[in-house]
N, C-alpha and C positions, 0 to 999 in steps of 0.2 A: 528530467523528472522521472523519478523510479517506482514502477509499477507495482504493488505488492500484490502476488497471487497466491493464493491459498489452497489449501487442497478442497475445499466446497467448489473453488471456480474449476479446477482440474477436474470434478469429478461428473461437473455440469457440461462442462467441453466434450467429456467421453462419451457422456450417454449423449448431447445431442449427435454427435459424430455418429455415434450404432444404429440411429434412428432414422439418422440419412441414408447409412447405406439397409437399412432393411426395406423403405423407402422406395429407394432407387432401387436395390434388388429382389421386390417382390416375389416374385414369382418363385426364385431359389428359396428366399425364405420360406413360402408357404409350402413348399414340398418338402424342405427340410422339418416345419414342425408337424406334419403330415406324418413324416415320418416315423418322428421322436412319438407323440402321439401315439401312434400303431403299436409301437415298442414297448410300451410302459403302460398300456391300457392296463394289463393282467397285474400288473405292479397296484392301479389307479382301484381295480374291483376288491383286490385283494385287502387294500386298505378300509374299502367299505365294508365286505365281507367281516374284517377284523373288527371292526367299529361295531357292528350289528352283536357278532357274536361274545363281542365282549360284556356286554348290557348281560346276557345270562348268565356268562363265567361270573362274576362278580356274585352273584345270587349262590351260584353250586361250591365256590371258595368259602362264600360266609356261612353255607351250611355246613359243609367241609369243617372250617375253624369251632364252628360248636359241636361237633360232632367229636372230634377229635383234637385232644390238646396237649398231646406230647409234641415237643421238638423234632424226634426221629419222622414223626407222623408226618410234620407240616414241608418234608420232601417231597409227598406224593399230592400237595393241594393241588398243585399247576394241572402235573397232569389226571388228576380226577376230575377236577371242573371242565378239562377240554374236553376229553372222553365223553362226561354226560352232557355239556353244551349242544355238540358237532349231533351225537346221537340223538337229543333231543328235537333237533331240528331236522334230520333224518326222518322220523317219526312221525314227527309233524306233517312233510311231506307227504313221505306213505299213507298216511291216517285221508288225506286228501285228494290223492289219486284217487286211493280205495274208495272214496264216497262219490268219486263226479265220474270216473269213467265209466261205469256199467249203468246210469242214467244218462251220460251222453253219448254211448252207442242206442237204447232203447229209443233216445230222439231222433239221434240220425236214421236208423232204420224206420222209422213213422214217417219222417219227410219226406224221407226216397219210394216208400209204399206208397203215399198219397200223390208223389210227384209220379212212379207210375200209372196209375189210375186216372190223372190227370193226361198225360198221354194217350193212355189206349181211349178214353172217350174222345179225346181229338180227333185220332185215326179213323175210330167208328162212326164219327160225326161225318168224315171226307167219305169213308167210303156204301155211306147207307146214300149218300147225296150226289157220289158220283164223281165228285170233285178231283177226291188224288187220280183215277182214273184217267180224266182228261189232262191235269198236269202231266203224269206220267208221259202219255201220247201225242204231247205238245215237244216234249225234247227228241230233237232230232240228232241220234247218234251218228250217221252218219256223217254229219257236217262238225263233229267233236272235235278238238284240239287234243290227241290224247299224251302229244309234246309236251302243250304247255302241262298235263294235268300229271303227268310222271313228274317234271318240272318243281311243281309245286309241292306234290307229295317227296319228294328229296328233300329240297330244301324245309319241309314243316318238319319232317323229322329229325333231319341234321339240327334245326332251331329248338327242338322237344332235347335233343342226346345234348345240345348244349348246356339247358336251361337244366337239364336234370347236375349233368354236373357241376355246372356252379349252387346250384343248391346245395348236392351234398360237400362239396367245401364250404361253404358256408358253417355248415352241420360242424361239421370235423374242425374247423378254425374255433368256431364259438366254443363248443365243447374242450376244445383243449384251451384256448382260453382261461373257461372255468375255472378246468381244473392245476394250472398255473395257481388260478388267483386263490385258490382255496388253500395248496400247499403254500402258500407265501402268507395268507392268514392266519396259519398257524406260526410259522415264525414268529410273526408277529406277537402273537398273545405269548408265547413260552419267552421273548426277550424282552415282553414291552417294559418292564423295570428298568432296564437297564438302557435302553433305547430312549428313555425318560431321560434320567440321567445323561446321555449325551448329549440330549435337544438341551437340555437347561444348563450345560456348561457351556455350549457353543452360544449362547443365547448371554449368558452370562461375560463371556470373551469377548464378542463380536458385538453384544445387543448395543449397551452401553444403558442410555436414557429410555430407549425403548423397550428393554428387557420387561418391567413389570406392566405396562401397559399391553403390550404383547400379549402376555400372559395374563391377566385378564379379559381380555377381548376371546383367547381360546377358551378361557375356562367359561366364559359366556356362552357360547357356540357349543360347548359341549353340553353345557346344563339343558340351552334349550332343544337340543336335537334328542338326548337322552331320555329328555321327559314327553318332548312327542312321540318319539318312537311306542315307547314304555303309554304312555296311556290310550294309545290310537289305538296298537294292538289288543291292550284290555279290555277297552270299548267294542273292536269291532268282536271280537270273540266270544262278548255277553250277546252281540246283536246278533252273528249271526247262528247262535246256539236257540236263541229267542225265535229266530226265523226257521230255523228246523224243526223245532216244537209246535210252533203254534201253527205249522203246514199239515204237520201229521195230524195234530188234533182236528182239523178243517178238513182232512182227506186230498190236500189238493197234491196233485203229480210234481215230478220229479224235487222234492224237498231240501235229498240231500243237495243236490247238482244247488242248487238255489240257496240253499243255505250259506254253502260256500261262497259263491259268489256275489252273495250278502256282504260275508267276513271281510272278503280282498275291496270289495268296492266301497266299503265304508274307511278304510283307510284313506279316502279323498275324500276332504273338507268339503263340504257343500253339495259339489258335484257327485258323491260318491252314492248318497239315498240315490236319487235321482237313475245314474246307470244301474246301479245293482234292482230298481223298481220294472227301469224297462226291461231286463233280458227279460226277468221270469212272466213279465204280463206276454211279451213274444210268445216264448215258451210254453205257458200254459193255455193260451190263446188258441195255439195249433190244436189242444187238448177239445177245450168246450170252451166258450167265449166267458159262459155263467161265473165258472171257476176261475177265471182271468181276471172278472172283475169281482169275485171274491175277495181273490189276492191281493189287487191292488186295494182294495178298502183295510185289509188286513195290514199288507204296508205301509199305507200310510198314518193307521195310529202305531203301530210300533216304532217307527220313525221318530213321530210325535213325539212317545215315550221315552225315547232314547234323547233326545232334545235335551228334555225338559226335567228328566230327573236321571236316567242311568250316566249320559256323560259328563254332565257336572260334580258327579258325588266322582266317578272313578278319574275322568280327567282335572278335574275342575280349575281352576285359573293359571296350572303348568303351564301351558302355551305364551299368554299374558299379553295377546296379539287381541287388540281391537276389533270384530266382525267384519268390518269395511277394508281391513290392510287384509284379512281373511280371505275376502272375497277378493283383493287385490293379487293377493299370493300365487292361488289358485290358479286366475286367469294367464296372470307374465307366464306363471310358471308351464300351465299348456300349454302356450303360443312356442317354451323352447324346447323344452323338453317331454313333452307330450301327459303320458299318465304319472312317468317317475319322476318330472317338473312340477305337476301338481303338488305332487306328496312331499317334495323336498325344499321348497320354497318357502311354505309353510313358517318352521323352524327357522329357516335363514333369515325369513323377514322379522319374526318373532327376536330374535339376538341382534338385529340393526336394529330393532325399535325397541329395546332396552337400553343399548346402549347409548344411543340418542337421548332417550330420558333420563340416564344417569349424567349425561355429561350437561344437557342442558340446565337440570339440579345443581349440577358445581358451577355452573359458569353462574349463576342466579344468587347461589349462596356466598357466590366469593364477593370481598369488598371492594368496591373501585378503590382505582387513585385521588382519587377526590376524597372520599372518606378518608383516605390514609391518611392527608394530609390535614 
């Protein structure tokens, strides 16, 4: 009896066989994707990076193209749109520093004056009462260990010159990092044409049946991350332009610092009111309690506001994600990846649950075999 084997059973044999031995070899495995991992992070940010800055290039190329419509001209789109892209993000930046540093040095020196203050009445407190006096005269130097205490002061600082250096590697890893990933984003955008063009011929070569499905499922995934990105930003930047206004008009302290920290925290679905409400009630609490609870009355009808009329008109049904997978997003997404899982899940969840209802649609509208027949 002649057995016919096919290349599906061949192909099934191979991957069970790599599964056993990654299986059985554990541990090599995990160190080895540990590795690879490590290697390709700057590769991994760099593709985000490109993604992000590519959403602007597209805006500064289509102003580019009306501005200028000679052929000779349309050499220099690529690199105009990077140039004002990178720069405008740049600026961005700066524009942000410049508003939260010099009210978050004004706060830290008020806590540390107060956290002074808060000490010398301590001290005064012990020594109008006598107290530090008799602790003083309760320690008996002469029976001191002054072994163990040399001892310890070595090894605390040996553990301090430790800790300092693995921080600043840290520093210097991350930072170079960055800036790997930044120069590999530009790659990216100056060849992504043509980079195009080789995904879709190899895709083409190799895909076979699942070439167009494929392809659709990214172009799903792109629409919906494009459009949350694009309208989150718009939204938080109305809000938190709205929360620097309406701080100054009110008189309350540190604005800008608040403002900003408005902007970044409303980029999180739900949760994002909610933290950017607590810092600044913190924050301005240390100020005058009055003003604290100003604010928070202040934020939370601008909140409101922003609800119910500014994100619907500037985002409005892009996302296309039901409140409940919303609030589902959200949660998974903290539990793995913390504040950039909140934010990024979103979008992911929002492109499965598209895509789930278009396929559900086709499976509904197609005809059974019974009808067929």
């Amino acid at each position: 009896m002649k057995i016919k084997i096919n290349r599906r059973h061949i192909s099934l044999a191979i991957v069970a066989f790599i599964l056993y031995l990654a299986i059985r070899y554990w541990p090599v495995v995990d160190k080895l994707l540990r590795r690879v991992y490590s290697a390709i992070i700057p590769l991994l940010l760099g593709c985000v990076v490109a993604y992000i800055v590519n959403l602007v290039l597209r805006q500064y190329e289509g102003l580019y193209q009306r501005l200028f419509k000679g052929d000779k001209a349309q050499r220099f789109k690529r690199a105009f749109g990077l140039v004002c892209s990178y720069l405008t993000i740049i600026l961005i930046l700066a524009f942000v520093v410049r508003m939260v540093i010099p009210e978050l040095v004004n706060c830290i020196e008020m806590l540390v004056a107060n956290h002074g203050k808060t000490v010398n009445r301590f001290l005064t407190y012990f020594q109008e009462n006598g107290s530090l006096k008799e602790f003083w005269q309760s320690i008996d130097l002469k029976h001191f260990d002054w072994n163990k205490a040399g001892k310890y002061l070595t090894v605390g600082v040996g553990g301090t010159v430790k800790t300092v250096m693995s921080t600043a590697s840290s520093i210097v890893s991350s930072v170079t990092t960055m800036v790997v990933a930044i120069f590999f984003s530009v790659y990216l955008l100056i060849f992504k044409e043509k980079l195009g063009r080789q995904c879709r011929q190899l895709l083409r070569t190799y895909g076979g049946r699942i070439e167009r499905p494929l392809l659709h499922i990214l172009k799903t995934f792109d629409q919906s991350y494009s459009s949350y990105i694009v309208g989150q930003c718009k939204d938080a930047a109305i809000l938190g332009a709205a929360c620097f206004v309406g701080m100054k008009i009110l008189r309350l302290p540190y604005a800008s610092m608040i403002g900003v920290v408005t902007c970044f925290t409303a980029l999180i679905p739900i949760i994002g009111a909610i933290l950017g409400a607590s810092v600044g009630v913190v924050l301005i609490f240390a100020v005058s309690p009055m003003k604290a609870l100003i604010f928070l009355i202040f934020i939370v009808v601008l909140q409101q506001f922003d609800n119910r009329v500014t994100y619907p008109l500037v985002v409005g049904s892009s996302i296309g994600l039901p409140s409940v997978w919303v609030f589902a997003a959200v949660i998974i997404g903290g539990g793995f990846s913390g504040v950039v899982g909140m934010m990024m899940t979103v979008p992911l969840f929002a492109a499965i649950y598209r895509l789930i209802v278009e396929d559900v649609h086709r499976r509904q509208n197609k005809p059974t075999i019974t009808n067929q027949q």
